[in-house]
N, C-alpha and C positions, 0 to 999 in steps of 0.2 A: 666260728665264734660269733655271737650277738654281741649287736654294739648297738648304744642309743647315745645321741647326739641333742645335745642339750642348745637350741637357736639354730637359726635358718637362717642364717641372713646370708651375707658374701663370703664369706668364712665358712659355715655349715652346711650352704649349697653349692658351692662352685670348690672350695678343697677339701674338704675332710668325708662329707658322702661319699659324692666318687670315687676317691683314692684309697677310702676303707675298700669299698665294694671292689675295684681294683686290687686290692690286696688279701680279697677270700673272706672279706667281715661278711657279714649280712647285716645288714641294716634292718635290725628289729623292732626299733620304738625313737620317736623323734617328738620332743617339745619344742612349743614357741609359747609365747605369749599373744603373737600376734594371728589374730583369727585369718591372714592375707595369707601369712607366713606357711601355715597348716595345711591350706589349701593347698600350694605350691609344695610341699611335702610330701603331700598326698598323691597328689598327679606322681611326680618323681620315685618315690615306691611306695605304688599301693597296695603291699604285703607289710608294711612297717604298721606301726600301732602309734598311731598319732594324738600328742598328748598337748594338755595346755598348762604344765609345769612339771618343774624338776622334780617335786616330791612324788606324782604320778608316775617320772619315770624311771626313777631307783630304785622303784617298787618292782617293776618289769625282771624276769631271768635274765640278766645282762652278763656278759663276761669282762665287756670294757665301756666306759663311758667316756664320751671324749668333750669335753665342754668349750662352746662356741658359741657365747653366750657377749654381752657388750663386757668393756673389761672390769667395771665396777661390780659384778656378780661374780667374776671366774671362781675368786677362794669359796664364796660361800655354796655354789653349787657343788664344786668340788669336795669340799668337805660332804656336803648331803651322800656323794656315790659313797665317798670314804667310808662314812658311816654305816651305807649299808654292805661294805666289804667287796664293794667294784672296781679294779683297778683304773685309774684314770691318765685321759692325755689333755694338757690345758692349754687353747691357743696361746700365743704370746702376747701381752707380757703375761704371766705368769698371775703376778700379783701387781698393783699399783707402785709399791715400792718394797727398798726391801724387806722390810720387816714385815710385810704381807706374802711375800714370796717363802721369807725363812717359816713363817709361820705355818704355812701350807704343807709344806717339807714336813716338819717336824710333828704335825699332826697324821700325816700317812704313815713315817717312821714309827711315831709311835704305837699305830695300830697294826704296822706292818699288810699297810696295802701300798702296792706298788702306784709310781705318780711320776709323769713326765709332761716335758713342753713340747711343744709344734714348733720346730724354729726349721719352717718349710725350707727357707734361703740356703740353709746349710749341703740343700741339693741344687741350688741350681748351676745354669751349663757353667755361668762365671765362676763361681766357688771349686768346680770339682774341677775346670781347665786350670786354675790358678793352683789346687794343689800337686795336679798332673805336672805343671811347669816350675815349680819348687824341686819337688823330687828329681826332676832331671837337669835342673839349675841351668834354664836354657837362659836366661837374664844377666846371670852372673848373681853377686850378693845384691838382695834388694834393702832397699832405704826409704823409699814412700811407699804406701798406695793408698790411690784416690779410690773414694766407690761411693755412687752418689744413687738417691732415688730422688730425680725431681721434676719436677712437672707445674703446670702453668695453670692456675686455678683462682683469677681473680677475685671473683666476684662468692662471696660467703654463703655456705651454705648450711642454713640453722636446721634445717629437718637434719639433719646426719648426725647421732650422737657424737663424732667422733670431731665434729668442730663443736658441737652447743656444751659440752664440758671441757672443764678445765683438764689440766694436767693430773692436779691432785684427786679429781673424780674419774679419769679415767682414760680421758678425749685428751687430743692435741696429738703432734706427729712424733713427739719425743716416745713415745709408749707405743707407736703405729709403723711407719715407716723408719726412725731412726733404730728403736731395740733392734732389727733386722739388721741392718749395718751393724752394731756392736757384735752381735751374734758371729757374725760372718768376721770379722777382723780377730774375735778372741780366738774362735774357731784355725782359721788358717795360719794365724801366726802368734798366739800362744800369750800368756797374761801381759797386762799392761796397766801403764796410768796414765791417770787422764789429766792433758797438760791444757786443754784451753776448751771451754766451752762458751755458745752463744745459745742461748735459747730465744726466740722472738715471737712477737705475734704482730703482723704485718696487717692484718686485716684484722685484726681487733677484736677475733673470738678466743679460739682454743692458738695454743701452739702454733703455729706454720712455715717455720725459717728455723731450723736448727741445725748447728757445724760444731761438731766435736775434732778435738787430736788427741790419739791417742800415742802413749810411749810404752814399744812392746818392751820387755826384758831382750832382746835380740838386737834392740838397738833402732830397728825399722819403726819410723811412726805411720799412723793410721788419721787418714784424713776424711771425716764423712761429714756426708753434707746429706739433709732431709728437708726437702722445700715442696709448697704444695703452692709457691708464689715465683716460680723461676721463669721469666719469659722465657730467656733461651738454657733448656738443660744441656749441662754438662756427657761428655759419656759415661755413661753405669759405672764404667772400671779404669783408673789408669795404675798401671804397678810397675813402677821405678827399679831398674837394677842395673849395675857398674858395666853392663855392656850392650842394655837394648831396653825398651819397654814394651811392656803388653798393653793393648787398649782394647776394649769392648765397648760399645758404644748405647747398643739397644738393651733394654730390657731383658732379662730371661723369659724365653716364650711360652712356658708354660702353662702360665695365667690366662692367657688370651685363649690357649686350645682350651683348657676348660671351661673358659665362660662360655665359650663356644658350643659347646656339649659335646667334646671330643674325651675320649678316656682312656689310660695307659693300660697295657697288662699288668700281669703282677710283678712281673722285674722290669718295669719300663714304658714307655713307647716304642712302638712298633716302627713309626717312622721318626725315626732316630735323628735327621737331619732336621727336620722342622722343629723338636726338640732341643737343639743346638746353637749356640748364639755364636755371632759372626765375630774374631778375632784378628787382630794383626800384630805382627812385631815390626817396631820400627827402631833404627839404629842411624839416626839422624833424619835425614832425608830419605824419603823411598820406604813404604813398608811390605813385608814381606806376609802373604795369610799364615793364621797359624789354625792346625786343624785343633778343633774345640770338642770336651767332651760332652756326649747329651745330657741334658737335665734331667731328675728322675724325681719325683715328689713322692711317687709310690715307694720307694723302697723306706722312706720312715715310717710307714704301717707295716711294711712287710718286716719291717725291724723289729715292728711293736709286737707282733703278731709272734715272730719268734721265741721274743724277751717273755711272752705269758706261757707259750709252751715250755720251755726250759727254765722257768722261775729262774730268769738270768736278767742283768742288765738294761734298763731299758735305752731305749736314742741314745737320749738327752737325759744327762744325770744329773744329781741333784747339784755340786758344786757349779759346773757350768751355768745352769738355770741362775744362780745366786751370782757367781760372777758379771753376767749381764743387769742383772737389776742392781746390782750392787753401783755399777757404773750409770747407770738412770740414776741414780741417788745423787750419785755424787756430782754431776751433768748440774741436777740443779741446783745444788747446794755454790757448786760453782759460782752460775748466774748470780743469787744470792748475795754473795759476799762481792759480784763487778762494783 
């Protein structure tokens, strides 16, 4: 299948390249706007057909177009493959809010081209060990979980769209690093509402200190936290249950083998442990390892990749994608009315 990929930046060269190519795409046609970007595309497959915008590339025989583009263009590029009858995948967030989200939807609907989100997290080693360990209720009934992305980022950086815009244009960590956290908590453990939000800007650009709670239907709250100001970060994971908890500490390692230029197969990595993040259970004092499952980023193309031959279900479906923005919405409507 041909895919073209709409931006090269950290998103369109370090996960969606690879892990299409990983997953049997061919990488057929690639825009940037940026003449650096192109270059760097070029070198990386110089079989693709290197473009300098989206309307050049919906023009291309595509089968799928996946848009990796900063997040103030996602609907509008999106819509353009729509238009010319391309199926689409769109990084997250999706849409700015949600009435950009629902609008997006409902214009694929209506054309009936298929249209899904990247909500990469949803594979990683934490997310899939945490449903492995539901399933076999090694915790007992859980009651919290913590899941934190945060990191120590003093000093402002205005070249990065994703601090020099606001929230409502597109920038800030509520639409970056927190929708990943929503993603992952709606995901694991099922609808909710959102009982307290902080949104901050600590450094006085875009977003950069934001803590949500969520209250699942299940009774468990969800506690995330999104800082790009946190001298000392928290572990990635902690999840509370009536007879031990699970902790994770680091990162999903994922990201770092692909910045790397390491690549998975098409069901996976091949080395499975370095894929894997390090886990414990502990039950007061003294914790015990728990073996973790590997992370898999490829198998949501290999999903995609099914969903178009079987004109079946895609990932990530349309109510989920709105469920998450729906809670962005209201995150800061929140704030709002503090």
């Amino acid at each position: 299948m041909r895919v073209g990929v709409i931006g090269y930046g950290l998103a369109g060269r370090y996960f969606h390249a690879p892990l299409l190519q990983s997953a049997g795409f061919f990488i057929a046609a690639i825009a940037s706007r940026s003449l650096e970007k192109r270059g760097e595309a070029h070198r990386d497959f110089p079989l693709a057909t290197i473009l300098a915008s989206t309307e050049e590339l919906v023009a291309e025989d595509l089968d799928l177009v996946v848009v990796a583009s900063t997040n103030e263009f996602h609907v509008e590029h999106a819509k353009l493959a729509i238009d010319a009858g391309i199926p689409v995948v769109v990084d997250k967030p999706v849409g700015r809010n949600y009435f950009e989200t629902l609008e997006l939807f409902d214009y694929a609907d209506n054309r009936g081209v298929p249209v899904t989100a990247f909500f990469n997290r949803l594979f990683d080693s934490d997310t899939l060990t945490i449903q492995e360990l539901i399933a076999a209720n090694s915790i007992g009934e859980l009651f919290r979980y913590e899941s934190r992305f945060e990191r120590f980022r003093p000093e402002p950086n205005l070249d990065s769209w994703r601090e020099s815009l606001n929230s409502a244009e597109g920038g800030g960590i509520l639409l970056d690093l927190q929708t990943h956290l929503i993603s992952i908590a709606l995901h694991l453990f099922g609808p909710a509402e959102l009982k307290y939000s902080s949104i901050r800007s600590v450094k006085n650009v875009s977003d950069d200190d934001v803590f949500l709670i969520l209250k699942h239907e299940s009774g468990l709250e969800s506690h995330l936290s999104a800082s790009s100001i946190s001298g000392a970060p928290g572990p990635r994971v902690r999840l509370l249950g009536r007879s031990g908890a699970l902790i994770c500490r680091e990162l999903d390692p994922q990201e770092a083998m692909l910045r790397s230029g390491l690549k998975p197969q098409e069901f996976g990595w091949q080395d499975k442990k370095a894929a894997t993040s390090e886990f414990e259970i502990w039950k007061g004092e003294g914790a015990i390892n728990h073996p973790g499952v590997a992370g898999n980023y490829v198998e949501f193309y290999r999903r995609v990749k099914e969903a178009l031959k079987a004109n079946s279900q895609m990932p990530v479906d349309r109510e989920f994608a709105l469920a998450v923005a729906r809670m962005i919405d209201q995150a800061r409507e929140w704030e709002n009315f503090r």
